[in-house]
GUKEGU-252040 format. One record per atom (N, C-alpha, C): residue in one letter; x, y, z. Coordinates in steps of 0.02 Angstrom, whole numbers, plus 50000, padded with zeros to 5 digits. Each point is the difference from the previous one (the first is absolute). Layout:
N
aXYZ/...
This chain:
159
x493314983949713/x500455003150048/x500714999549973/x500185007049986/x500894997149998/x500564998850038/x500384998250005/x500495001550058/x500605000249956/x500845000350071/x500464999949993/x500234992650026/x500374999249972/x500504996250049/x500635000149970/x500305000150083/x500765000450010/x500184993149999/x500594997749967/x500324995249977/x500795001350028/x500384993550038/x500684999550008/x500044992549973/x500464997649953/x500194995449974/x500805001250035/x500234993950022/x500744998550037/x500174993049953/x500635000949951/x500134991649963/x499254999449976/x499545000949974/x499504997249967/x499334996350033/x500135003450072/x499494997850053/x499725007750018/x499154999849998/x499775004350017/x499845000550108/x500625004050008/x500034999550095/x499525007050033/x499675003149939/x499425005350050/x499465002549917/x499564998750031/x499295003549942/x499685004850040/x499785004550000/x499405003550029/x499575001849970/x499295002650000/x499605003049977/x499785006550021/x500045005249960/x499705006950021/x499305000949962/x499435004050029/x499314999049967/x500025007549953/x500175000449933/x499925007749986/x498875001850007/x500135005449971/x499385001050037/x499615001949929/x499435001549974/x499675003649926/x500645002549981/x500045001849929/x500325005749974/x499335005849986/x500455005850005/x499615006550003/x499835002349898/x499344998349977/x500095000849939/x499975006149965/x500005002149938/x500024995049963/x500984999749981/x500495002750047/x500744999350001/x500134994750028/x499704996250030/x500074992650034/x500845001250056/x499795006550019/x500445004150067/x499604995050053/x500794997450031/x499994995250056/x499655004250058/x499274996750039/x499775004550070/x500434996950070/x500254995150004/x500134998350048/x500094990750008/x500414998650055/x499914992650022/x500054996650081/x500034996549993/x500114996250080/x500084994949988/x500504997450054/x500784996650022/x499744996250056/x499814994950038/x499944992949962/x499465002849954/x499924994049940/x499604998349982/x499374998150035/x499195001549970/x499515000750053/x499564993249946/x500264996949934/x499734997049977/x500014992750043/x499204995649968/x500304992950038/x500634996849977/x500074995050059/x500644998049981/x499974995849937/x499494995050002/x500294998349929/x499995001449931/x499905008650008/x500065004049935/x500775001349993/x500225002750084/x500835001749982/x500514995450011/x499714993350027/x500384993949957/x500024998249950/x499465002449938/x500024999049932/x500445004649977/x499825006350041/x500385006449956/x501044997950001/x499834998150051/x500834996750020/x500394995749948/x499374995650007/x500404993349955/x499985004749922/x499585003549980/x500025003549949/x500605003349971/x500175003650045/x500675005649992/x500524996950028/x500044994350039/x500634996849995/x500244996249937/x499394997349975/x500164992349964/x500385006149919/x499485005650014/x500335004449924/x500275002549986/x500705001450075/x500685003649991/x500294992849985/x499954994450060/x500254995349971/x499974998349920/x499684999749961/x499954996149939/x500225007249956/x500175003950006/x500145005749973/x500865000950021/x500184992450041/x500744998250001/x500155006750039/x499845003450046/x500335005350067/x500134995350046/x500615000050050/x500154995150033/x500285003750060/x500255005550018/x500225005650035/x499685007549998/x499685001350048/x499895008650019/x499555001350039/x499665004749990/x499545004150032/x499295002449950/x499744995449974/x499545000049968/x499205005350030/x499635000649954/x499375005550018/x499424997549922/x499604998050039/x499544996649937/x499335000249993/x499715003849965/x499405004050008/x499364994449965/x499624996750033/x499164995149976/x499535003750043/x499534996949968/x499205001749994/x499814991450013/x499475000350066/x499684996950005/x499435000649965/x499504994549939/x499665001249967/x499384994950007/x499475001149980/x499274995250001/x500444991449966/x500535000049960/x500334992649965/x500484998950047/x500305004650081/x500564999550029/x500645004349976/x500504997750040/x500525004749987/x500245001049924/x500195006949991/x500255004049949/x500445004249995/x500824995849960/x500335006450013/x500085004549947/x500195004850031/x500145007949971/x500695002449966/x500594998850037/x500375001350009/x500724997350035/x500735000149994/x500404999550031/x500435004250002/x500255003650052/x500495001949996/x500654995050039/x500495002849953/x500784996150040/x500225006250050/x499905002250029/x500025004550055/x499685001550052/x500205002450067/x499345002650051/x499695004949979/x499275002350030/x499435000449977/x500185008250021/x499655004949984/x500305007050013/x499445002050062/x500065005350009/x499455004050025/x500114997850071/x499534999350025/x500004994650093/x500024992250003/x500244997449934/x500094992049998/x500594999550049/x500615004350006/x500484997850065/x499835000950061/x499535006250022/x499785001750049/x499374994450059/x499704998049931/x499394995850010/x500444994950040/x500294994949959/x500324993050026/x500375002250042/x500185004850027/x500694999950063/x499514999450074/x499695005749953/x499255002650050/x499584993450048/x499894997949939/x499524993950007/x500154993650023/x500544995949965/x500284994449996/x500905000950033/x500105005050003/x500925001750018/x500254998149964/x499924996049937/x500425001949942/x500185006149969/x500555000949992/x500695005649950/x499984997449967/x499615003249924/x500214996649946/x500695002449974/x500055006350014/x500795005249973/x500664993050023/x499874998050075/x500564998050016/x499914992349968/x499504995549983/x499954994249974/x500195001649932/x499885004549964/x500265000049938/x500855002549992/x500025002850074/x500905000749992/x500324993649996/x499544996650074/x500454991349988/x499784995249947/x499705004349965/x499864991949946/x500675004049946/x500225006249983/x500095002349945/x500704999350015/x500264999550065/x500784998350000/x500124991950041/x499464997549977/x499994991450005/x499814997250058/x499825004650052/x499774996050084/x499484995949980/x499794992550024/x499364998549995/x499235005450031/x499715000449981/x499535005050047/x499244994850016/x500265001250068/x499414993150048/x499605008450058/x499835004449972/x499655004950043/x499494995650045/x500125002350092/x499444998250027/x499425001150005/x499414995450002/x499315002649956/x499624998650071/x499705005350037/x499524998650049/x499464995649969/x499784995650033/x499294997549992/x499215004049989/x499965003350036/x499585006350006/x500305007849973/x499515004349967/x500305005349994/x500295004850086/x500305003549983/x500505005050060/x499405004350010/x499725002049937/x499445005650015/x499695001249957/x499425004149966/x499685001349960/x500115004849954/x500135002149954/x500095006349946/x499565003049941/x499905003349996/x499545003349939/x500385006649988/x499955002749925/x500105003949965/x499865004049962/x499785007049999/x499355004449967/x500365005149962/x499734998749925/x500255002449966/x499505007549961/x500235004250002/x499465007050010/x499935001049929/x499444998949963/x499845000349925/x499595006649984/x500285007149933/x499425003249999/x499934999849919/x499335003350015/x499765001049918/x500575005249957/x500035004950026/x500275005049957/x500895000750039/x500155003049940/x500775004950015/x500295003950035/x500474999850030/x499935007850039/x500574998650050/x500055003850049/x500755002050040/x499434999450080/x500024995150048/x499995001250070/x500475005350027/x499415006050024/x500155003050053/x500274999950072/x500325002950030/x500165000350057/x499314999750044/x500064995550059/x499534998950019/x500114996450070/x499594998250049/x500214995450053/x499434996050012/x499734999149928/x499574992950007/x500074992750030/x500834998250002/x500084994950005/x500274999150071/x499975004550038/x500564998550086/x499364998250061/x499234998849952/x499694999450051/x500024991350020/x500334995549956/x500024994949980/x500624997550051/x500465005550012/x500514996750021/x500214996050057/x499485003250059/x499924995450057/x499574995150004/x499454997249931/x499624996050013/x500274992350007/x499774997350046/x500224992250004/x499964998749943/x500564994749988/x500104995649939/x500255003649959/x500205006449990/x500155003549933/x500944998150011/x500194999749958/x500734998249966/x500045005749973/x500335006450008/x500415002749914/x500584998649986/
């Protein structure tokens, strides 16, 4: 399983982690299908995944920002992938505001002109999120169409 996690380091203390669940990649372009916001893994996979991607911005000497850090939970345990020193693109801001009421935009304003950043972290998620990402085989130009407005009054739908 891979995931994301969002990372805020304040002075060299990690004050918010989250986990997002990405979902298969679509092969053989390994085009992202989708994820969901909490995390649906057990917990003490995304307490590993945590201590994982914290302990490796830390030792990689990052001590301030808005971190985004991409592991794979694996058959040996956590595995990371990736770091970025930046927030995560796509619906990584949308997800955590969504989900948790963290702003990462505005936590990375106050870390970058020196505020400590102590964001308040509900105990429980705010709400649930998922994200579907529309994959095709071939090339081509979408037509005009009104495939998608039947969607729009269904409970739970966000656009």
């Amino acid at each position: 399983v891979e995931i994301d996690c969002d990372v805020i380091l304040s002075d060299g203390i990690s004050v918010y982690s989250k986990i997002t669940d990405n979902w298969p990649t679509y092969e053989p372009w390994f085009n992202e299908t989708g994820d969901n916001c909490p995390s649906i893994l057990p917990q003490y996979q995304i307490d590993e995944m945590e201590k994982l991607c914290i302990g490796t911005v830390k030792a990689l000497g990052l001590t301030t920002g808005v971190l985004h850090v991409e592991a794979k939970y694996t058959s040996r345990g956590p595995r990371l992938i990736e770091v970025n020193c930046r927030m995560g693109g796509g619906q990584v801001h949308s997800n955590n505001l969504a989900v948790w009421g963290v702003d990462l935009v505005v936590e990375h304003l106050l870390t970058a002109i020196g505020v400590p950043s102590r964001p308040p972290v509900p105990e429980k998620p705010k709400r649930c999120r998922s994200n579907l990402a529309i994959n095709s085989d071939t090339t081509g130009i979408m037509g005009p169409g009104d495939w998608i407005s039947k969607w729009n009054d269904y409970p739970g739908v966000i656009r």
